[in-house]
Steps between C-alpha positions, in 0.01 A plus 500: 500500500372148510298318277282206600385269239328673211485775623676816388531848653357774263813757415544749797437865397568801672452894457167714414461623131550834455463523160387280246590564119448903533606676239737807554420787343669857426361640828678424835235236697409289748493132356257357758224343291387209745123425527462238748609494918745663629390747253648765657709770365697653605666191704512545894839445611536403892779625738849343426397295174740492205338447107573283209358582214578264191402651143501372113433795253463343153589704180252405236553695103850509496552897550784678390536690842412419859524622781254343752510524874332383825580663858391371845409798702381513896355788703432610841224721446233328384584525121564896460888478484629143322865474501710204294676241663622230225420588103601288156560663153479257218626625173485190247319476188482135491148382530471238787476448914735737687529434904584719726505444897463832705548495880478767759448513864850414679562736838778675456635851540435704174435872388399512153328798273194442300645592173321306227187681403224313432467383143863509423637195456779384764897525365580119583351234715565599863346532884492631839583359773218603738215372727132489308282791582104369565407442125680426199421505142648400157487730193652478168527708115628379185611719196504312212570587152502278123391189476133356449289613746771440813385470824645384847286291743581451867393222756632545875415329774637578847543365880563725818785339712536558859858619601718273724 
């Protein structure tokens, strides 16, 4: 970067928004809650492009439970079968920012199962290691329990990275 005189670069950003303070709720869900261009959901994925996705869910009301989740899914049929390829479980209690980074698209050999059904929360933080199919999606839950009125929030914004 150079700077001439005066004259100072505004901050580089990067990545789409996703989501933008959605609130999870007790029902499995896609976040997507964007208004303005790309404005498209789900997200088209092109051949041989890899995904970051980077994520803050925020614990508000101090609950006595949690157990909030968000799960990157792809499919290759238009939307009818979704299967997961990277997922994050937060547990904590502790109001405040929580970031997670989920990534997914690396070629590889794999053979994997679908075995979480949808709206159960993932058993750890995890992924596949798999190519994209032609859409992907992010969806989330939260169980919470206690507290004053607890609620998690997520924002996510992502980028689609082409595979070298």
């Amino acid at each position: 970067m150079v700077t001439y005189a005066n004259i100072i670069p505004a901050a580089a950003t990067d990545g789409l928004p996703y989501a933008t303070s959605k609130a999870l709720t007790g029902t499995e869900a896609d976040l997507y809650n964007q208004t303005i261009p790309p404005g498209v959901d789900p997200a088209p994925v092109l051949y041989d492009q890899a995904i970051l996705v980077v994520a803050t869910m925020v614990i508000a009301g101090g609950p006595a439970t949690n157990s909030s989740y968000l799960v990157l899914q792809t499919s290759v049929d238009g939307g009818t079968t979704w299967i997961d390829v990277a997922w994050c479980l937060l547990t904590s209690t502790s109001n405040g920012s929580n970031i997670f980074g989920l990534s997914a698209g690396s070629s590889g050999s794999n053979s994997f199962q679908q075995s979480r059904a949808s709206g159960t929360a993932p058993s750890s933080n995890g992924s596949q290691q798999t190519p994209l199919g032609g859409i992907m999606r992010l969806v989330g839950k939260t169980t919470l329990s206690g507290g004053s009125s607890p609620s998690v929030t997520v924002t996510a914004n992502f980028k689609l990275l082409g595979l070298r």
